[in-house]
N, C-alpha and C positions, 0 to 999 in steps of 0.2 A: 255811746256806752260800749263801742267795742274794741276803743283803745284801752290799750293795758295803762294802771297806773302807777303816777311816776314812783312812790315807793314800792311797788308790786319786786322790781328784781331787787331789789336794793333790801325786802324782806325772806326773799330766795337766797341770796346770797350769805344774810346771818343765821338762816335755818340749816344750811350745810354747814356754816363754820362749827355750830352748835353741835351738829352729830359727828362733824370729827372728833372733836373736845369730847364730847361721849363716848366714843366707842375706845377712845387712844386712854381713857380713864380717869375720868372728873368725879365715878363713885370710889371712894377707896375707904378702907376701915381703919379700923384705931392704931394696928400697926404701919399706916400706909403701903398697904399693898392692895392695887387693883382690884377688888371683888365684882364682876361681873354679874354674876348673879344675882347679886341685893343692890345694880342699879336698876335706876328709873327714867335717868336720864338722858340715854341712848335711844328710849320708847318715846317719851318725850320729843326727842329729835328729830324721831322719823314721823311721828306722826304732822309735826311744825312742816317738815321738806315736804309730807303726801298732800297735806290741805294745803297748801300755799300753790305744787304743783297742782293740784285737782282743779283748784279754784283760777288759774291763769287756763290752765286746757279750756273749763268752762265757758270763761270769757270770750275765749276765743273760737268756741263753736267744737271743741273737738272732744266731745263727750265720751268716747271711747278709753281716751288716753286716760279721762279723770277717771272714769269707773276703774283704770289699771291703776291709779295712784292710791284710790283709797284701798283697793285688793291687796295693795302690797304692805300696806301699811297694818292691816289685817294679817295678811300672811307671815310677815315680823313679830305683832305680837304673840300671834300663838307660838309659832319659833320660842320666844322666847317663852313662854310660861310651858312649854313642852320642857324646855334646856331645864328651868328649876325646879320640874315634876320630878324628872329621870334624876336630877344630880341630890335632890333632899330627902326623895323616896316617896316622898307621899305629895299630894298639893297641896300647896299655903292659900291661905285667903287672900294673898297680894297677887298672887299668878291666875285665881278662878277670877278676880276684880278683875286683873290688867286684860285678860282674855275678854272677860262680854263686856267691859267696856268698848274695847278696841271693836268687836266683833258689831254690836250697835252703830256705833259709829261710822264703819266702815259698808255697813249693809243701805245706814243709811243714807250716804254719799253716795254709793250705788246705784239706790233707788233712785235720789234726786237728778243723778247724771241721765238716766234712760229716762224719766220725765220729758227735763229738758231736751233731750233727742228727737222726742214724741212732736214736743210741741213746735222744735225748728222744724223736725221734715213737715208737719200739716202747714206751719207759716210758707215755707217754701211749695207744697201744691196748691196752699192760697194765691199764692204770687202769679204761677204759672196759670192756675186759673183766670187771674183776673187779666194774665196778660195774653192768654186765648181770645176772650173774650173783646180786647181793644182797649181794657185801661192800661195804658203804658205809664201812668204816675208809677205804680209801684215798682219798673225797673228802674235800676239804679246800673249806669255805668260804671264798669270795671276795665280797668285798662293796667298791662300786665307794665313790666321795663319795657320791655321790647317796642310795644306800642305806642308809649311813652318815647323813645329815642326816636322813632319812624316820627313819627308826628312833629317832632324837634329838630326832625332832619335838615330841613333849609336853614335854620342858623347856624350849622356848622359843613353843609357842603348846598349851596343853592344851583339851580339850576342854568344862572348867569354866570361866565365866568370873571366881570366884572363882581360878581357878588364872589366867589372863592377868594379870589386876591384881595376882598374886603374882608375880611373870615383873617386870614394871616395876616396881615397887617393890623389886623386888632390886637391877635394872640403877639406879634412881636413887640407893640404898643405897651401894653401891659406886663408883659417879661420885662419890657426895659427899662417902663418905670420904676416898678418895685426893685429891681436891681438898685437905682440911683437912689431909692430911698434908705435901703439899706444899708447903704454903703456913706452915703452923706454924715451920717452922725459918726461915723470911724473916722472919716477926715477931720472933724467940729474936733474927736476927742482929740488927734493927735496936735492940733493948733493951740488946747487948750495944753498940753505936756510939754511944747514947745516953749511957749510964755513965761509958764512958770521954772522954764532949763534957764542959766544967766548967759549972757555975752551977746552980741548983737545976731551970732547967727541962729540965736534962738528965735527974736522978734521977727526976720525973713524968713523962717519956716516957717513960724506962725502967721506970718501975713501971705504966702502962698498956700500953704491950709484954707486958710479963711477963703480965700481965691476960690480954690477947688470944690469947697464946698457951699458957695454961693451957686458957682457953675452949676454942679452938680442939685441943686435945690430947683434951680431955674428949668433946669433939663427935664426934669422930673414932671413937674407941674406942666412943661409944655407936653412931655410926649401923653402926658393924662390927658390933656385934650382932643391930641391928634388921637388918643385910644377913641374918643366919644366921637371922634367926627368919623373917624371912618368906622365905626359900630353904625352912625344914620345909614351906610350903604347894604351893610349886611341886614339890617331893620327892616329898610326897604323892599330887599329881593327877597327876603323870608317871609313879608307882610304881605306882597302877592303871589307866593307859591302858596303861605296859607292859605290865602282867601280863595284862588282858582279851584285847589284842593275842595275849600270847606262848599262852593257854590257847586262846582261838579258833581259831589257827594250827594248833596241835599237833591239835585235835581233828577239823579239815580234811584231816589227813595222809591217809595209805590204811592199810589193816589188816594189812600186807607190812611197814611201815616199823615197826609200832607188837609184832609179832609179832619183829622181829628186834633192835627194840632193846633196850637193860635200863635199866629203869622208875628204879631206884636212879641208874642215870647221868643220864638225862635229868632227873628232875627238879634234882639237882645243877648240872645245866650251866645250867640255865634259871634258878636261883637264883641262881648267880655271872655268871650274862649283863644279870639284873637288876642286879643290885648292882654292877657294871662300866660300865653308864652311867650310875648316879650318881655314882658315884668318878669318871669322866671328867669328866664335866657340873662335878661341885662344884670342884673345883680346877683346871678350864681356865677355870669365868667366876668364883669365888671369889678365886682365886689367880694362876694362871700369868697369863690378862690382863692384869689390871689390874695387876699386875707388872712387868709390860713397860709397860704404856702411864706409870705412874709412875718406871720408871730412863729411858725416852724424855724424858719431862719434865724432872727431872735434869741430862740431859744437855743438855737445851737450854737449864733457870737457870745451869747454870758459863758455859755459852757465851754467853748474853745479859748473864744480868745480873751476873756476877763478872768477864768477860771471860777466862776463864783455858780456852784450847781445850784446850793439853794435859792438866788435869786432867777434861774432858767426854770426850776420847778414850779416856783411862783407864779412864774408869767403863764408858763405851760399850765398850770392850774385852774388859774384866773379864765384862762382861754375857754379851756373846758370846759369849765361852769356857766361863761358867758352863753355859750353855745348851747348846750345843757338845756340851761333856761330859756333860752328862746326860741329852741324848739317845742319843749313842752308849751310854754303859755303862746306859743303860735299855733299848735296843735288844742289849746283852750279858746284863744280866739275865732276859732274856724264858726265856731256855733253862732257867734253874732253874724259871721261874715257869710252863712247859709242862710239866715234870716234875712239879712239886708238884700244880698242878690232876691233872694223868694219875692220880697216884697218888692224891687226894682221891678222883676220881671211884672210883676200885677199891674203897678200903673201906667205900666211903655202898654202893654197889653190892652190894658181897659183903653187909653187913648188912640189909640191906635182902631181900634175895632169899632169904637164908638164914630171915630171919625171917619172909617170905611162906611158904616153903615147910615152914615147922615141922614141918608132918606128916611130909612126906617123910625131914625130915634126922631125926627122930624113928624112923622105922620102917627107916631103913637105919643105925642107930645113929651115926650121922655126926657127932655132937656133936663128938668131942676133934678130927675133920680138922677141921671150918667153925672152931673157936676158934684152932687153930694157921693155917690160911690167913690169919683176922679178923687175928689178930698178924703175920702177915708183912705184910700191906699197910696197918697199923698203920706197922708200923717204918719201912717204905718212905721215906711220908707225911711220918714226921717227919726220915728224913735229909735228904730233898729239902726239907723246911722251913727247916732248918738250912744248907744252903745258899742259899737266898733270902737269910736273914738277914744270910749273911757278906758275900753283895754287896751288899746293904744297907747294910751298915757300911763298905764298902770306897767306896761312891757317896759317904755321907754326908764319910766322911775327904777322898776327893777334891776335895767342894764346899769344904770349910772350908782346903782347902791355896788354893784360887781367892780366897775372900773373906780370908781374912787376908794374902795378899799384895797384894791390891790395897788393902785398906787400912793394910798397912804401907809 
């Protein structure tokens, strides 16, 4: 609930076009000329820009700025029903209206912003309360970029220097693929200009064309594998700087934290928190990069060397949107994929504890409850699986409605 949503700027952004149009002069009278004073429009506009802004501060925790958004929106109307006191001499019933509407309105934005203030700082000395106390559920890590790069650091400088020379040897891997892929369909076209040119030394370019861009197709494909084999080495040395890291760390803890946690979850989390920066790592410099730096390119042969901008806009559009989209519905998917890990962690956990404690579940004959519990968060597990999947498949359908219309 405290990501912004995805029309949220996209409604920011018509709420200003709207008060420039208003203010530049959308009211005008019978002889078209600007009357300022007998619009509405302009009030209209700011009050659209102060709730749309109040309501994103909100969202996002910073209640100050909202109580400033509806202030000013406040502040604008009376401005204005002052300007048509002073300029008509007396005040109209549109100017006392526009005032204690605006002034209602904006009082009670106000009010509602310091509420909300109220209630995050008590939620916040609840937190700190309970995390005095030993419930560490209610912390929630926060990790900044920075900490985020440090953490990421072995996949691109590891502590081997067989792993650094694995590190560049990837990045040249994948430079040089995508190079040969880019460049392969420029050779295909000139082969296909040649064919269709007559005389015989048409069909010899084209059949050295064709040469070249066999060549070139083959290269391509090969150095994409040699990108993955030597990515296993960089894998490797970043999978045990991780882990010496993450085991080190944990055994630095204090004997409160290690006393109150469950052994079954933490090892879990730290297995999927491994495994989560290489699944990052591998498909942001395997894939999503060099993805983008290759539809960039693209986009700059239709415009260079075909001349055709609208068809570069397209693809450049296409691109964005793809992207677009699957960050948001990968930022909607997240909520299955809390649920599923939650419920992962409960049954490593329950089996795991149950099976340390053999004895106990043994001498309090506990067998059939610990197998009926293991099955319910068994089941759990796998509803919450089952929905990952569906939005899985609902992302995948999404992309492919993006890429076959751009290329139809």
């Amino acid at each position: 609930g405290d990501t912004e949503p995805p029309t949220m700027s996209f409604l920011l952004v018509a709420a200003c076009v709207e008060l420039l149009l208003a203010v530049a002069g959308v009211a005008t009278d019978a002889s078209g000329k600007f009357v300022y004073l007998s619009s509405l429009e302009d009030v209209m506009a700011v009050f659209g820009v102060c709730a749309i802004a109040a309501l994103v501060a909100r969202r996002k925790g910073n209640f100050g700025v909202a109580a400033a958004a509806s202030g000013l929106a406040l502040c604008y109307a009376a401005a204005k029903s002052c300007a048509v006191v002073l300029w008509a001499g007396v005040p109209s019933t549109a100017s006392i209206t526009l005032c204690a509407c605006a002034a209602a309105a904006a009082c009670a934005a106000v009010a509602g912003a310091a509420v909300d203030g109220k209630k995050a700082a008590a939620a916040k000395a609840d937190g700190y309360s309970k995390l005095e106390s030993g419930d560490e559920e209610s912390k929630k890590a926060q990790l900044s970029l920075r900490d985020i790069l440090r953490l990421l650091k072995p996949y691109f400088w590891p502590r081997s220097m067989v792993g650094k020379g694995a590190v560049f040897s990837t990045l040249l891997f994948v430079i040089l693929s995508k190079v040969c892929t880019v460049v392969a369909p420029l050779v295909l076209a000139t082969a296909a200009n040649a064919v269709a040119a007559d005389g015989k030394n048409g069909v010899k370019k084209a059949i050295q064309a064709s040469l070249v861009y066999a060549g070139l197709t083959f290269v391509g494909k090969v150095l994409k594998e040699c990108q993955s084999l030597a990515y296993l080495n960089v894998q490797k040395y970043a999978f045990i700087d991780l882990s010496s890291d993450t085991f080190s760390h944990l055994h630095s803890l204090s004997l409160q934290w290690a006393l109150s946690k469950k052994m079954g979850e933490v090892v879990r989390v730290t297995d999927r928190g491994i495994a989560g920066c290489d699944t990052f790592m591998r498909y942001g410099v395997l894939y999503i990069g060099p993805s983008i730096g290759e539809a960039v390119a693209v986009c700059v042969l239709f415009y260079v060397h075909f001349k055709l901008w609208e068809l570069s806009c397209l693809v450049f559009g296409s691109v964005a949107l793809y992207a677009f989209l699957t960050v948001k519905l990968t930022l909607w998917r997240k909520r299955f994929r809390a649920a599923m890990n939650q419920s992962d962690n409960r049954w490593h956990d329950r089996l795991t504890e149950s099976l340390v404690n053999y004895e106990t579940v043994k001498y309090f004959t506990a067998e059939t409850y610990e197998c009926e519990m293991f099955a319910k968060e068994i089941k759990s597990y796998q509803k919450s699986s089952v929905s990952v999947q569906a939005s899985l498949s609902a992302l995948n359908i999404a992309q492919q409605v993006i890429l076959c219309g751009c290329l139809g």
